[in-house]
C-alpha positions in Angstrom: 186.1 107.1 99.8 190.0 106.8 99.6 191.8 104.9 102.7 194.6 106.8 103.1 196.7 105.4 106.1 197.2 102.0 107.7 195.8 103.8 111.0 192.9 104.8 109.0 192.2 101.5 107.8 192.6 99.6 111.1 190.5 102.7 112.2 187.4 101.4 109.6 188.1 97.9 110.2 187.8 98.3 114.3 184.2 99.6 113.2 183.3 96.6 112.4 183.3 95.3 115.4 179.6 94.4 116.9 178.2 94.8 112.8 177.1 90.8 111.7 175.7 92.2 109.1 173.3 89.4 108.9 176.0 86.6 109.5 176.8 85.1 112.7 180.2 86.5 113.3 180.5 90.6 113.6 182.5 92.0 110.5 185.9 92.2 112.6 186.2 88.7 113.1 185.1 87.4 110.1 187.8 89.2 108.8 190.5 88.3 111.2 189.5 84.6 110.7 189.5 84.8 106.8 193.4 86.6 107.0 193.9 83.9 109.2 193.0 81.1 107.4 194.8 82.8 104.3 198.3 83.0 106.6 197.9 79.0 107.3 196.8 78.0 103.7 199.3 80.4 101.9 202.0 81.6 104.3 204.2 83.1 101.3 201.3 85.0 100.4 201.1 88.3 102.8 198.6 90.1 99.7 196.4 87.6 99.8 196.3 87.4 103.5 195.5 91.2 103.8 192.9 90.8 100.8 191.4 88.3 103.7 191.6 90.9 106.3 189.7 93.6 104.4 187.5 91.8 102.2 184.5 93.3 103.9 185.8 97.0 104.0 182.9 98.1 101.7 180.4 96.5 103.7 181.6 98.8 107.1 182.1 102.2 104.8 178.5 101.3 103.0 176.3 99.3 105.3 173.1 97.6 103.4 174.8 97.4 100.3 176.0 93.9 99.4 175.8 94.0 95.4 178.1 97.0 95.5 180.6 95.8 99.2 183.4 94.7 96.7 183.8 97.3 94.3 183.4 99.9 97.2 186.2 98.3 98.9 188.5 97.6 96.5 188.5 101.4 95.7 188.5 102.1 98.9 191.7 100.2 99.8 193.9 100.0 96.0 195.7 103.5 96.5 196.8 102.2 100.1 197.3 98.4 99.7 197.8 97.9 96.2 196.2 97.1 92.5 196.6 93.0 93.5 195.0 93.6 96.8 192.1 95.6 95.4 191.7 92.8 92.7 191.0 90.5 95.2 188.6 91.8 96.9 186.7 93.8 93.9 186.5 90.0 93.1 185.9 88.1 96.0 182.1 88.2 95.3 182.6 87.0 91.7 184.4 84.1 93.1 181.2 83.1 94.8 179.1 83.6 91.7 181.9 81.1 90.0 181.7 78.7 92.3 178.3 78.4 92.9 178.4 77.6 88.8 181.3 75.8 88.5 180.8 72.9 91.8 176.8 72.2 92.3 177.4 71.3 95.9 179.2 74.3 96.4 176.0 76.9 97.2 174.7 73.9 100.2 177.5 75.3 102.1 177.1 79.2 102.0 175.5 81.1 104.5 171.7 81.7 104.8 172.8 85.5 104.4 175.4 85.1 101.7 172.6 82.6 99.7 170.3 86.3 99.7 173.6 88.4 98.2 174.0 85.5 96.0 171.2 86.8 93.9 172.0 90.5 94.6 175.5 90.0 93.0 174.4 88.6 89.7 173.7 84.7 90.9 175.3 82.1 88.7 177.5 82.8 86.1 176.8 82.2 81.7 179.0 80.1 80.3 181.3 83.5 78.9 181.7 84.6 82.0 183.0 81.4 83.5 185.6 81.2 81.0 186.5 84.9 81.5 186.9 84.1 85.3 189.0 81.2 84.9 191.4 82.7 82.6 191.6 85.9 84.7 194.7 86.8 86.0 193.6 85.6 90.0 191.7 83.1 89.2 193.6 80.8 92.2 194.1 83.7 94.4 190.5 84.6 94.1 189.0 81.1 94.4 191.2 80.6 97.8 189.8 84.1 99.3 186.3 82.9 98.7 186.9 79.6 100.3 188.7 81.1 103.2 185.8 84.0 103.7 183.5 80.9 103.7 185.0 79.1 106.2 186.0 82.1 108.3 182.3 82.6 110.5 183.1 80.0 113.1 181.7 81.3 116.7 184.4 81.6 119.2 187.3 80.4 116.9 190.8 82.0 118.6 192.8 84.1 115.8 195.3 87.1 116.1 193.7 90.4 117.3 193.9 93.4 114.8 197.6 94.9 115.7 199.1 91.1 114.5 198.3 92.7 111.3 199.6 95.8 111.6 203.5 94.5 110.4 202.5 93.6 107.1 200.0 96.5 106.6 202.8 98.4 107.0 205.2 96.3 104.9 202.8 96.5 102.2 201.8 100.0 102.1 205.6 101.1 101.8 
């Protein structure tokens, strides 16, 4: 599935709203804390930001399918947001496998939930694969979305609503 407009994606996004699935924060706001962790971390960075913001899209179009969330998102979203955009989140979940390889404390502070899609999206990386993810063209990019979706499931936290979003969606679909 092909998101077309940035009403349609703010349409998909809104339906996750009330849909934790299996974290402690509903889909929605993880989301609008990760973009907004991304705006304070990299304020120059409005692709990155929005990669933040719809992350998770493949999670709300596919329920129950975490091995497959990122690649079904970033198809999902890369003929309305972008080839960088999509990158970043087809790769989000890589990120995860890296750093769990890369920093041994790293997997203590995951979720309960995202320790279970841990194994489901490949677990730790080889040695070849490391390398490969280093040198990849979004190495840094990717490394800071996978940090910010980690820290973004805090209960209560106060972040801009969905329409703060709505200026750069539109600056970046155009």
């Amino acid at each position: 599935m092909s998101i077309s407009s940035v009403d349609a994606l703010l349409d998909v996004l809104g339906r996750g709203a009330g849909d934790t699935d299996g974290e402690v924060l509903d889909l929605l706001a993880h989301g609008l804390q990760c973009a907004e962790l991304l705006a304070e971390a990299a304020p120059e960075d409005p692709e990155l930001q929005i990669a933040g913001l719809v992350h998770d899209v493949g999670t709300v179009l596919e329920p129950g399918e975490p091995a497959t969330h990122a690649t079904t998102g970033a198809a999902a979203v890369a003929p309305l947001l972008g080839e960088r955009v999509a990158a970043l989140v087809a790769g989000h979940d890589h990120a995860k496998r890296y750093l769990v390889t890369a920093d041994p404390a790293y997997r203590s502070r995951l979720s309960e939930f995202s320790v279970i899609t841990l194994g489901l999206q490949g677990g730790e990386m080889g040695e070849s694969e490391r390398t490969e993810f280093e040198a990849g063209e979004h190495f840094d990019a990717l490394v800071a979305l996978r940090r910010a979706d980690d820290a973004a499931k805090v209960p209560g936290r106060e972040v801009p609503g969905l329409d703060a979003w709505r200026t750069t969606l539109d600056r970046l679909t155009k």
